[in-house]
N, C-alpha and C positions, 0 to 999 in steps of 0.2 A: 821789134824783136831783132834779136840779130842772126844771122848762121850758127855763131856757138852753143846762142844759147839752144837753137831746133837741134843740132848737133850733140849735143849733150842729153837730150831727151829720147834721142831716136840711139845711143848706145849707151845708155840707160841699164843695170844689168841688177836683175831680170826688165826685160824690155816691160814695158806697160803700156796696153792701147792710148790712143789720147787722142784729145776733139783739136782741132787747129781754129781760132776764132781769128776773124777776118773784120778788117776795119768796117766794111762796109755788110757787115752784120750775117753773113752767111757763116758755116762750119764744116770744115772738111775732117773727119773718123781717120787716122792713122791704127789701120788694125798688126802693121807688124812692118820693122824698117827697112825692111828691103825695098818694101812699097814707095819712100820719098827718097829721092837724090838732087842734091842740093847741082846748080849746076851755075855757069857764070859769074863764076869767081867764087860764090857763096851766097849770091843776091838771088837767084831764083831758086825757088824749090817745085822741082817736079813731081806730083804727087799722082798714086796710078791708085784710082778706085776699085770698088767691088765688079765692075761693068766691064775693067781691064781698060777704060780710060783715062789719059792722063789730064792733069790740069796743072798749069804753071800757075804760080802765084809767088808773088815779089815780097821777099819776107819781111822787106820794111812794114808790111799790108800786115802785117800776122800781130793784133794785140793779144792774144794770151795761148796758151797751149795748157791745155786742161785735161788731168788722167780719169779715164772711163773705169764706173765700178762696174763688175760681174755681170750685174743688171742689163745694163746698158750695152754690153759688148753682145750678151744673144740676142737683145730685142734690134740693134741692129746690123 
């Protein structure tokens, strides 16, 4: 994945939640884009959870960015 394309999803307009899928098979919930800032030229994305913790993850890592239906946004 590259910065643009996370870039292009997170001002997205109307914003839409989205699951961030990770090479090594974990998934990080982007509930709203103030939440991630890309930082490192555009190679890391800083991502702050529901917990108000962050997690870097290096977006070459990011194979897909998947938008959350209704469902899925209350249940988590």
């Amino acid at each position: 994945m590259t910065a643009a394309q996370v870039l292009r999803t997170l001002k997205a307009i109307p914003f839409e939640p989205f699951e961030m899928h990770l090479v090594d098979g974990r998934s990080i919930v982007v509930r709203h884009p103030e939440l991630v800032n890309l930082i490192a030229g555009g190679r890391l994305a800083k991502v702050t959870n529901r917990d108000r913790l962050d997690e870097v993850v290096d977006v070459l890592m990011i194979v897909s960015l998947r938008p959350l239906t209704k469902l899925e946004i209350r249940r988590r």
